[in-house]
C-alpha positions in Angstrom: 13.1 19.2 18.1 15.8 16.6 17.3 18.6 15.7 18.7 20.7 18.0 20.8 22.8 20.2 18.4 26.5 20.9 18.9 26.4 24.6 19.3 22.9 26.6 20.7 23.0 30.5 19.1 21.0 32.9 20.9 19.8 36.1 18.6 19.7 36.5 14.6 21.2 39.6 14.3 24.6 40.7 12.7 27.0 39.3 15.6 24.3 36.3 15.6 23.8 35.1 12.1 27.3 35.9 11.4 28.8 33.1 14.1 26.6 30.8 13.1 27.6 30.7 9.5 31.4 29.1 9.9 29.8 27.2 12.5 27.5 25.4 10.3 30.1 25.5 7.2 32.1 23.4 9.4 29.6 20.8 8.9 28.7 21.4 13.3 24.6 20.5 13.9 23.5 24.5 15.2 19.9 25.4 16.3 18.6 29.2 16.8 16.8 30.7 19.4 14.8 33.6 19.2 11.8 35.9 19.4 11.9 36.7 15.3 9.4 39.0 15.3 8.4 40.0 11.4 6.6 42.2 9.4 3.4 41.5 9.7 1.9 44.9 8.1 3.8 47.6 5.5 6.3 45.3 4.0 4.6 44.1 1.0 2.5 47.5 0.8 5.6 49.5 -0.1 6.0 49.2 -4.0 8.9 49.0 -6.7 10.1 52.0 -8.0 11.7 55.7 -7.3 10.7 57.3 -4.9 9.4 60.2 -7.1 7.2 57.7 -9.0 5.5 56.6 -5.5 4.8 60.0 -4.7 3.0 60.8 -8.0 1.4 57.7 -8.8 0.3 55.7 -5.9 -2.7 56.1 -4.1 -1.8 54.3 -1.0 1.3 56.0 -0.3 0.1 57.6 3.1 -0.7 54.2 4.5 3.7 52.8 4.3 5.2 56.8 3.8 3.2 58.3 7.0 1.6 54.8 8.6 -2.3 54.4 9.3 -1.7 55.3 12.4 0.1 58.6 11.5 3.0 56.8 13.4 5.7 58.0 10.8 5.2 61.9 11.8 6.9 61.5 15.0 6.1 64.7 16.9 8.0 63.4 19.9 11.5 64.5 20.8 14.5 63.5 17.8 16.2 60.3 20.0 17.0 56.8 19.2 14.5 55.6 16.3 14.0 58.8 14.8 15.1 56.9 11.3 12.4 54.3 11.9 9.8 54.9 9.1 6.3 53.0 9.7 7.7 49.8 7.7 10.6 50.0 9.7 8.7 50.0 13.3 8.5 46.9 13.5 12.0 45.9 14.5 11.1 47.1 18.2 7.9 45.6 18.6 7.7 43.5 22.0 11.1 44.3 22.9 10.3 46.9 25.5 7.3 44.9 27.0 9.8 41.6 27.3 12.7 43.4 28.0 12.4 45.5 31.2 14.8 48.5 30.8 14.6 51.3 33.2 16.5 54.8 33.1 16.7 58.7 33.6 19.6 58.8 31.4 19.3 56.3 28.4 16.7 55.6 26.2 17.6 53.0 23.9 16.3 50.9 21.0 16.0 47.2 21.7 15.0 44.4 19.3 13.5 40.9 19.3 13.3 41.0 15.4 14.7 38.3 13.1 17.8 40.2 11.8 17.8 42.4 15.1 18.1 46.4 14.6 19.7 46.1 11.5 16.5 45.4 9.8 16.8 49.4 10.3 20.4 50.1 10.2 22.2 52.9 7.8 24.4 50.3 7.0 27.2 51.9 7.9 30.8 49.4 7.7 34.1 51.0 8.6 36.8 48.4 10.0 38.4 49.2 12.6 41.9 50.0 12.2 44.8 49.9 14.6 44.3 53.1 16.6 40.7 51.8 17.4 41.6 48.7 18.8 44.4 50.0 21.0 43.8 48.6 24.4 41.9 45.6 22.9 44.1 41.9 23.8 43.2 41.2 20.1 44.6 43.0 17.3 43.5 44.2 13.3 45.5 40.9 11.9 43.3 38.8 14.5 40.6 40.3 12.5 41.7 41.1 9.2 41.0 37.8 7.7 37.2 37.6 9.1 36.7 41.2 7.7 37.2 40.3 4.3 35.2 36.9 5.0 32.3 38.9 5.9 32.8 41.4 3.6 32.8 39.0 0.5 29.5 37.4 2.6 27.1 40.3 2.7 28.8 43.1 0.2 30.6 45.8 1.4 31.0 48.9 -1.0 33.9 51.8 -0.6 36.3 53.5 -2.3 40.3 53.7 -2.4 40.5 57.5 -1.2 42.1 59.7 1.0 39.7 58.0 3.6 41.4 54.8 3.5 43.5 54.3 5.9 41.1 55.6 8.2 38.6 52.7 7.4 40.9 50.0 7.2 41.9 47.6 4.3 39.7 45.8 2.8 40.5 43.7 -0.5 37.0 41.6 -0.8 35.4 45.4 -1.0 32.6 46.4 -4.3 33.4 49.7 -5.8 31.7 52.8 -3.9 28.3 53.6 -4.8 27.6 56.5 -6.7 26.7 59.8 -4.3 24.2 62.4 -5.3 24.8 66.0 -6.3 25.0 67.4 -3.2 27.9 65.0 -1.6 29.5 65.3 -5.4 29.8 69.2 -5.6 31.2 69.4 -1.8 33.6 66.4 -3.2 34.5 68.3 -6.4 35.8 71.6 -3.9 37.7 69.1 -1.8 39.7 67.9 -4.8 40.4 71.2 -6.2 42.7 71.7 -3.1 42.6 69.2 0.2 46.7 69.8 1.2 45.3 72.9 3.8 42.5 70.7 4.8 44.7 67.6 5.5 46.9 70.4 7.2 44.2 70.7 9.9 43.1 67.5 10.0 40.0 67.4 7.7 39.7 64.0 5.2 36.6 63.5 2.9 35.2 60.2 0.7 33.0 57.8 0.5 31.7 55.9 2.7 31.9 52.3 3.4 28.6 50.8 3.2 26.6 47.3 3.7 24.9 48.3 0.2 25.9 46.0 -2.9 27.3 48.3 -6.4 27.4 44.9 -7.7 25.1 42.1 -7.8 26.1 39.5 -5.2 23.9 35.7 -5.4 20.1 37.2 -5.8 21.1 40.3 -4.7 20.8 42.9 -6.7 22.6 46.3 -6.7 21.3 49.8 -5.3 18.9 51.0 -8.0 19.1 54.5 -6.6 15.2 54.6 -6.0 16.0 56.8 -2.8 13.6 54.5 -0.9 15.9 52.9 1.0 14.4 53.9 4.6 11.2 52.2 3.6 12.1 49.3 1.0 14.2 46.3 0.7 14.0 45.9 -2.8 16.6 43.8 -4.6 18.2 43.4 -1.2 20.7 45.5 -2.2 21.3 46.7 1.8 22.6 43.8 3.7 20.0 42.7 6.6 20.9 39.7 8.7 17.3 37.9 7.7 19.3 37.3 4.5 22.0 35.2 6.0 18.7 33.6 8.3 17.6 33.0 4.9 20.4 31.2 3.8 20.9 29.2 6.5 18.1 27.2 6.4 18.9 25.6 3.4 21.3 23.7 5.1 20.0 20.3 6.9 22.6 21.3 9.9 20.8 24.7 10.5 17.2 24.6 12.7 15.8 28.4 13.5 13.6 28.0 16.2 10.9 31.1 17.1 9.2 33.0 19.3 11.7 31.6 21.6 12.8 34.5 24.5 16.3 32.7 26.3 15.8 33.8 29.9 19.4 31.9 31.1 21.7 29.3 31.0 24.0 27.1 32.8 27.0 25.6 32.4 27.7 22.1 33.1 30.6 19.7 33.3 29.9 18.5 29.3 27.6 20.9 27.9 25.0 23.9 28.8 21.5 24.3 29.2 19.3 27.0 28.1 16.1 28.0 29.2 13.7 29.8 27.3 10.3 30.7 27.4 8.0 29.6 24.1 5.9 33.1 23.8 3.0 31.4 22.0 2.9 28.4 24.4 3.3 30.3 27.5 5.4 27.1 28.5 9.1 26.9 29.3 11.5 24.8 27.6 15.1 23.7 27.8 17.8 22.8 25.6 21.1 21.2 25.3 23.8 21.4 23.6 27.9 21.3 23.8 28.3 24.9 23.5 26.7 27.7 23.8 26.9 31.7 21.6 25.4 34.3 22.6 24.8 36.9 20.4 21.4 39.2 21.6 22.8 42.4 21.5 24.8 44.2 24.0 21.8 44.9 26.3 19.8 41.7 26.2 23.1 39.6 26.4 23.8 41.6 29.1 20.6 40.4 30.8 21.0 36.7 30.1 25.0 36.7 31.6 24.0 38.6 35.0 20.6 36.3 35.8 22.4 33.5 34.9 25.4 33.8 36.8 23.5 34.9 39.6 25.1 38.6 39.5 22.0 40.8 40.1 23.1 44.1 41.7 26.4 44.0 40.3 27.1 46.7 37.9 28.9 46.4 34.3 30.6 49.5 32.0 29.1 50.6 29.8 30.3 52.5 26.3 27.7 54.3 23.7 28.8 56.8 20.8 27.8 60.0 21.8 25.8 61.4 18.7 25.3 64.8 17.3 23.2 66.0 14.5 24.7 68.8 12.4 22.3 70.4 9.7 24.2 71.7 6.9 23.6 74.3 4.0 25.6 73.6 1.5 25.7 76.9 -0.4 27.9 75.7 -3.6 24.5 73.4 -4.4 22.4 76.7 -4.1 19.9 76.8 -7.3 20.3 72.8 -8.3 17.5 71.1 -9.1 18.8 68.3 -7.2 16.5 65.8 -8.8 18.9 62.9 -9.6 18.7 59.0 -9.0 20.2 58.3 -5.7 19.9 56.1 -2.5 19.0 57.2 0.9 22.0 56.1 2.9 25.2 58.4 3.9 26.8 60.2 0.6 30.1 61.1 1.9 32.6 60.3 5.1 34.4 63.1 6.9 37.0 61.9 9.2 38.4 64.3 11.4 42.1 62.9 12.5 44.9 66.0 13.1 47.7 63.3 14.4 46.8 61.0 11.1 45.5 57.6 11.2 47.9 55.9 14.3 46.2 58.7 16.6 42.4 58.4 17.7 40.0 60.5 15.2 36.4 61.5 14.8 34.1 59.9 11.8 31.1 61.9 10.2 28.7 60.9 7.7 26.6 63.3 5.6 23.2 62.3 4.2 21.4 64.5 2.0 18.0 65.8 3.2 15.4 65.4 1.2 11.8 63.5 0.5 9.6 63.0 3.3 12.1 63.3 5.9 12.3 67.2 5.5 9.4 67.1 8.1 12.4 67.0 10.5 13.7 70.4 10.1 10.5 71.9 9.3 9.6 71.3 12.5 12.5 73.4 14.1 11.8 76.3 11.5 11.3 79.8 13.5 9.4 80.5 10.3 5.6 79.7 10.1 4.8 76.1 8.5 3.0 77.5 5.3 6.4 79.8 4.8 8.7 77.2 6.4 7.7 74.4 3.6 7.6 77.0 1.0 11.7 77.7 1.6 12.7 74.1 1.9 11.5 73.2 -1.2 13.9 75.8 -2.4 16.9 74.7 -0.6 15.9 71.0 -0.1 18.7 70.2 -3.0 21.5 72.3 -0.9 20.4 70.4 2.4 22.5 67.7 4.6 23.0 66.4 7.9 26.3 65.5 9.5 25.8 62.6 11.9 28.8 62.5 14.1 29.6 59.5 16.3 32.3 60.3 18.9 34.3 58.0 20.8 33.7 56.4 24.1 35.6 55.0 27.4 33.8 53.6 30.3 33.9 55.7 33.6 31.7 54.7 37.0 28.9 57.5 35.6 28.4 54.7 32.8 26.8 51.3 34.0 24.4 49.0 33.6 22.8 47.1 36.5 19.9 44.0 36.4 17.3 44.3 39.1 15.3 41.2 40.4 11.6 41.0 38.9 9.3 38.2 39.7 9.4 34.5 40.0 11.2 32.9 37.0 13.5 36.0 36.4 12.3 36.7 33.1 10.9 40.0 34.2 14.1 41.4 35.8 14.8 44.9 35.3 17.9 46.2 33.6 18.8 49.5 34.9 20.9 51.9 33.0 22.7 55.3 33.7 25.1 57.4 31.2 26.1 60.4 31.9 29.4 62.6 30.2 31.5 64.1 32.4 32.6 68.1 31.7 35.8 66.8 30.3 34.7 64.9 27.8 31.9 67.1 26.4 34.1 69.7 26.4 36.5 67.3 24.0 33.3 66.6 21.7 32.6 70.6 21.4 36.3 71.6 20.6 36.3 68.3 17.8 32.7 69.7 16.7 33.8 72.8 16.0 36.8 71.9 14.5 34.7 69.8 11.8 32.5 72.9 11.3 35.4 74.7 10.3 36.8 72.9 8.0 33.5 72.1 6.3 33.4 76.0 6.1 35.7 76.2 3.7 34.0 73.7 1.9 31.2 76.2 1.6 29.4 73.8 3.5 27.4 76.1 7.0 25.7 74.5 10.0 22.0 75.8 10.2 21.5 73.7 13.5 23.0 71.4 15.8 20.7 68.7 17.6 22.3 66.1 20.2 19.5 63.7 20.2 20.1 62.0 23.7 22.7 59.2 24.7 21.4 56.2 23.2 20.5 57.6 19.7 23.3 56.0 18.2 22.2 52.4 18.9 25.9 51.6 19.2 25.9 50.0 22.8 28.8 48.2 23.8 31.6 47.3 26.6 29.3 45.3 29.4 31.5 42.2 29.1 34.6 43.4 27.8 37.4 41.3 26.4 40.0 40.9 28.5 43.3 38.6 29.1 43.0 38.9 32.7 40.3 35.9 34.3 38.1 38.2 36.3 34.3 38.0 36.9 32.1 39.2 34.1 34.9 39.8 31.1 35.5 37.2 28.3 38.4 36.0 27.1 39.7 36.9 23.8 38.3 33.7 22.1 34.9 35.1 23.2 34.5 32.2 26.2 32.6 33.6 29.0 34.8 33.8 31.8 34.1 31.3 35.0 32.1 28.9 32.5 33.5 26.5 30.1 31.3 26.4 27.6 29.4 30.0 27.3 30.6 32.5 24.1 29.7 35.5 23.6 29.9 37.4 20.3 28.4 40.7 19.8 29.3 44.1 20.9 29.3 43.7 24.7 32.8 42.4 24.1 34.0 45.3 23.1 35.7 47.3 26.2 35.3 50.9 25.2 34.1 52.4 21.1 35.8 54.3 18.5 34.3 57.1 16.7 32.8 54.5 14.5 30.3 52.1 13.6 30.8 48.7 15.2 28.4 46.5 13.5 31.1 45.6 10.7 33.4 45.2 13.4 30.5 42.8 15.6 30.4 40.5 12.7 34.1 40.2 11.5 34.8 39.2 15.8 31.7 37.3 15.6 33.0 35.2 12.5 36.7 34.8 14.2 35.6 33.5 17.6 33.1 30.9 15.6 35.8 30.2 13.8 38.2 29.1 17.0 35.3 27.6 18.4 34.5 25.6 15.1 38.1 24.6 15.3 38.0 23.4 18.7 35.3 21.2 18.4 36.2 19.9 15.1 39.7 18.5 17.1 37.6 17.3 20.0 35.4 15.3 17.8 38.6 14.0 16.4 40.2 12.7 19.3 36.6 10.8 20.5 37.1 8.9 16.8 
């Protein structure tokens, strides 16, 4: 493979791809490892166009829109995934087989993907502002800069609304993407009078969102197709296999494969990593003067303990508790509801009655409509024949309100890795989460204060699923930042503490979660501790010359 490089990145997802980037810019020799799985079957089955036209004139439609293995029906119980249409299944393939998980309480979604889960993300990119990093030893100007850094990377759309400054600043931001008739008319009653709503907390807008309005490089904007939960087309939604992408055209930039890292160590000049080639069945090292790990929260996780030698010991453990909310939303009553539009979230609802210095509650509502209605036919009391027959009245008047509430780690929260077989590639990460009364009582009196408000908006909840702990897929606090030198933290320039030469980058970093999504958040940290680290090295090499 080359000489050693000057900086080994473990993963290719958002935290991953996103630390490698100023690395590389920096003109620093990187090389990564990972499993990169890829679509290997629906991806180039899915055509272009709306998603209208599919449905009328394809012929092949069931193989990509319900799978050949009827795989996209998903009978089982609503949890993590449930957005994962058969061209989208593929981002978990393997990862449960090489990544031993075990748990009464937590389900999760793991990935060994090139691009990692957010091959499947709603794209969803809120910054966190000051109130959500309270606590944190780094603050919004420590991040600030790498936000807009990113943001002017991968495309970032939003709006200057009431909403902002609940998202955060953000100059390098696209205008918002249009929203469809359903998020417009609720938008249009919110204008007509939000003082009372603001009164009790209640803020609407639009979202912020990894989809470009604007084309940026070879990326081309939404088309409003409404396909976006089965296509990439015109890469308009940002997936960290187009940064992978872009990478390799640099000579300083090697992606290595089917590549699982099973640990590392630190030494007096450099680390080692060990990985296992999947195809070869061998094991491999490699060497370089730092090390970045960016996996994802759980399969980090798993790499720091066996290395350090730390099985047994348990780590916190934060996850947004998630809540689906069906909506009617009777001013939409009678629409045809047949407009151009994209798939992703249509409006924001932040629910904040201290203001924006205070912790508050984020919402996103998605209209519910194409194939997905399946969802809530299934939960009808009425039978199918008659069930379908009423959707497809109300389909246009539909929503769901995904709310992501905030988390703190407590000892019913933990993650512990179990000792397999020889080689330790086959340990067993076991997980627990459980709420306490307290703060599910917290979650119903927010809940109900967000239905409500949305009342007045004409907006009703039909329904209300809670789809399990780990249906958010935002996983997070394991190795928490921290100023203090203790066993299993890092410190706020990412450095594993105890080693000298281990970083780590993506959201097990974070000590506890707003009501948010962190994957904007992930890459912006990512891109400022790859940023010191870049720096650091770049003065080393000068004082060897």
């Amino acid at each position: 493979m080359g000489s050693d490089p000057d900086v080994l990145v473990v993963g290719s997802g958002a935290s991953a791809v996103n630390a490698a980037w100023p690395l590389v810019a920096a003109g620093l020799r990187v090389r990564m490892l990972d499993v990169g799985v890829r679509d290997e079957r629906y991806g180039n089955l899915v055509p272009d166009g709306p998603f209208e036209e599919v449905r009328r004139t394809d012929p092949q439609q069931h193989r990509y829109l319900l799978g050949d293995r009827f795989e996209g029906i998903g009978f089982e119980h609503l949890g993590a995934g449930a957005q994962l249409t058969p061209p989208r299944q593929w981002v978990t393939r393997d990862a449960d087989r090489l990544q031993p998980l075990a748990s009464a309480s937590f389900f999760p979604l793991q990935s060994l993907a090139e691009g990692g889960l957010a091959n499947a993300w709603g794209a969803g990119a809120p910054a966190f502002c000051a109130a959500d990093l309270a606590g944190y030893p780094i603050a919004h100007a420590d991040l600030a800069p790498h936000y807009e850094a990113v943001a002017a990377r991968i495309g970032i759309s939003g709006a200057r609304d009431d909403l902002w400054p609940f998202l955060g600043p953000l100059d390098a931001m696209q205008p918002a993407v249009a929203c469809d008739g359903n998020a417009g008319a609720i938008l249009r009653r919110y204008a007509r009078g939000p003082d009372r709503l603001h009164r009790d907390g209640l803020y609407l807008g639009a979202p912020r969102l990894a989809m470009l309005s604007r084309p940026l490089g070879d990326r081309q904007p939404t088309r409003y197709w409404d396909m976006d939960f089965w296509s990439d087309a015109g890469r308009s939604v940002y997936r960290p296999r187009w940064t992978v992408d872009d990478l390799r055209r640099s000579p300083r930039f090697a992606f290595v494969p089917r590549r699982l890292v099973v640990a590392f160590a630190d030494g007096p000049d450099g680390v080692t990593v060990t990985a296992r080639d999947l195809d070869a069945g061998t094991v491999e090292t490699h060497r370089a003067r730092r090390l970045v790990i960016g996996a994802g929260t759980l399969a980090t996780t798993r790499i720091v303990l066996r290395s350090l030698g730390a099985h047994g010991t348990r780590v916190p453990l934060v996850c947004n508790p998630h809540t689906y909310a069906a909506m009617l939303n009777l001013g939409r009553l009678g629409d045809a509801g047949d407009e151009p539009r994209h798939s992703l979230a249509q409006l924001c609802v932040v629910h904040a009655p201290r203001g924006p210095a205070a912790p508050f509650t984020v919402g996103h509502y998605y209209s519910y409509r194409s194939l997905l209605l399946f969802r809530l036919l299934k939960g009808s009391p009425l039978p199918m024949r008659h069930g379908l027959a009423v959707l497809r009245l109300l389909s246009p008047s539909l929503g769901v309100l995904i709310l992501q509430h905030a988390d703190r780690p407590t000892p019913a929260k933990y993650c512990e890795l179990r000792a397999g077989g020889a080689g330790g590639d086959d340990d067993v990460l076991h997980v627990e989460y459980a709420l306490s009364r307290e703060e599910q009582a917290r979650i119903d009196a927010v809940e109900a204060d967000i239905v409500r408000g949305l009342r007045r908006l004409r907006c009703l909840r039909l329904q209300t699923v809670r789809p399990g702990h780990a249906a958010s897929t935002h996983f997070a606090g394991t190795l928490p930042m921290s100023r203090r030198d203790a066993p299993l933290t890092t410190a706020p320039d990412g450095r594993l503490h105890g080693t000298r030469h281990v970083y780590v980058v993506d959201g097990s970093v974070f000590p506890d979660l707003p009501s948010k999504g962190l994957t904007f958040t992930m890459m912006a940290n990512a891109d400022r501790i790859a940023t010191l680290l870049a720096r650091s090295l770049g003065a080393l090499q000068s004082a060897h010359t």
